[in-house]
C-alpha positions as a Markdown table, in Angstrom:
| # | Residue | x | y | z |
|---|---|---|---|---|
| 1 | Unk | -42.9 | -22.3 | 28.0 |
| 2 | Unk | -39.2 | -22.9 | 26.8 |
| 3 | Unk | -38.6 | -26.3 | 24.3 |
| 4 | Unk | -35.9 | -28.6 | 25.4 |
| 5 | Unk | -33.6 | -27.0 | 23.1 |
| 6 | Unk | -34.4 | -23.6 | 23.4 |
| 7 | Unk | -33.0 | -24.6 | 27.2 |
| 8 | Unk | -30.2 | -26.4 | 25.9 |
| 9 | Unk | -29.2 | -23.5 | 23.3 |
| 10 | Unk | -29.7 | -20.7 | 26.3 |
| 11 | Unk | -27.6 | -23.1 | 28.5 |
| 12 | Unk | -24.8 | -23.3 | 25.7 |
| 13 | Unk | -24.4 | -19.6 | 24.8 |
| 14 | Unk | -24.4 | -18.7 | 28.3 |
| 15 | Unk | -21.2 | -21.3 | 28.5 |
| 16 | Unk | -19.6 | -19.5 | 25.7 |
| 17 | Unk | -20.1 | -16.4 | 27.0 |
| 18 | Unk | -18.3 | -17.2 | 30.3 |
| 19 | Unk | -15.5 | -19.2 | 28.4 |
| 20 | Unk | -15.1 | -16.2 | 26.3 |
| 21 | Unk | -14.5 | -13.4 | 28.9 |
| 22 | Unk | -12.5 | -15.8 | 30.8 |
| 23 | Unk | -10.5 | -15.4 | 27.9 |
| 24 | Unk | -10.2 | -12.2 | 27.0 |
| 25 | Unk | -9.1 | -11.4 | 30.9 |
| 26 | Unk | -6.7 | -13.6 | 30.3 |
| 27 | Unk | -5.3 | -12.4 | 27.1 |
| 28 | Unk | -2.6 | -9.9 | 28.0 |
| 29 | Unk | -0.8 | -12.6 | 29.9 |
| 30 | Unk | -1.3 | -15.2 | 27.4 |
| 31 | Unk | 0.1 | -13.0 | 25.0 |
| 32 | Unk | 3.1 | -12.9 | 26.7 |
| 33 | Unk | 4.3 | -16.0 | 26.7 |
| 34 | Unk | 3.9 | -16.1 | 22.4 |
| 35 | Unk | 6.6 | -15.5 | 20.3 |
| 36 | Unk | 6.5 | -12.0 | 18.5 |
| 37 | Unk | 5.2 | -13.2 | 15.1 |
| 38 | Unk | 2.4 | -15.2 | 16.3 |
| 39 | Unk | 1.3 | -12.4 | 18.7 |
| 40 | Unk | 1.7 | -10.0 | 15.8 |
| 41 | Unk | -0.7 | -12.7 | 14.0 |
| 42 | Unk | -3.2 | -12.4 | 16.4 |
| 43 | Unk | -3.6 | -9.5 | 16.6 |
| 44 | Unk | -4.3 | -8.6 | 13.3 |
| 45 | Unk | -7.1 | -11.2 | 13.6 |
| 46 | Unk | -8.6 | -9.3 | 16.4 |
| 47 | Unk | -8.4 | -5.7 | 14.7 |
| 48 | Unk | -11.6 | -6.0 | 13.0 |
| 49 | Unk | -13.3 | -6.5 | 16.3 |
| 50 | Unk | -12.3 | -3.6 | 17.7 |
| 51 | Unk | -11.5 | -1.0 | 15.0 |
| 52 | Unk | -14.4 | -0.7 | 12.5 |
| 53 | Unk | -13.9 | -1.3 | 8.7 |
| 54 | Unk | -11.9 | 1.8 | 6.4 |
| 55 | Unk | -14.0 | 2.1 | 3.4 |
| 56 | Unk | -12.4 | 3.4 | 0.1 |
| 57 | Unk | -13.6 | 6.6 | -1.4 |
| 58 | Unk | -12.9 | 6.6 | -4.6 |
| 59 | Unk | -13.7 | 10.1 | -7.5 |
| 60 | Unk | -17.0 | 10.0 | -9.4 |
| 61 | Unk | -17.4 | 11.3 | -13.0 |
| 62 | Unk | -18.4 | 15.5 | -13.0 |
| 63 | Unk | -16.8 | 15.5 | -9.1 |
| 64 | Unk | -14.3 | 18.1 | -8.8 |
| 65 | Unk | -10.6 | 17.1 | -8.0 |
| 66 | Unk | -9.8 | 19.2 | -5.6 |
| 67 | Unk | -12.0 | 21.0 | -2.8 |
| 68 | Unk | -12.3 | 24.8 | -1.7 |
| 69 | Unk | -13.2 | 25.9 | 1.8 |
C-alpha cells in the first residue's frame, strides 16, 4: 500500500510531467515572439538536452602522432 506522500509525490511528478510537454508543444511559437538574443540564449541552454556531451581527446605519452590506414 502507497504512503500519503508517495501519493502526493506520484501526484506531483505526474503534474510536471503534463506542465512540461505542454511546454515543449508550445515552444516553437513561444520562441517567436522573443527577441533574437534571448532565443539564441535559450537555446544554448537546451543543447545539452538534446545533443550529447563532446569529450576532448587529448595525445598520451608513447602514442603516435599521426595514424596509418
Amino acid at each position: 500500500m502507497k504512503t500519503k506522500e508517495q501519493v502526493l509525490t506520484s501526484g506531483l511528478r505526474e503534474t510536471l510531467k503534463n506542465i512540461i510537454q505542454n511546454e515543449l508543444e508550445q515552444l516553437p511559437e513561444t520562441l517567436k515572439d522573443i527577441e533574437p538574443t534571448q532565443r539564441i540564449n535559450i537555446l544554448c541552454k537546451l543543447m545539452p538536452y538534446v545533443f550529447p556531451k563532446v569529450a576532448s581527446i587529448n595525445h598520451k605519452a608513447g602514442e603516435p602522432f599521426t595514424f596509418e590506414l
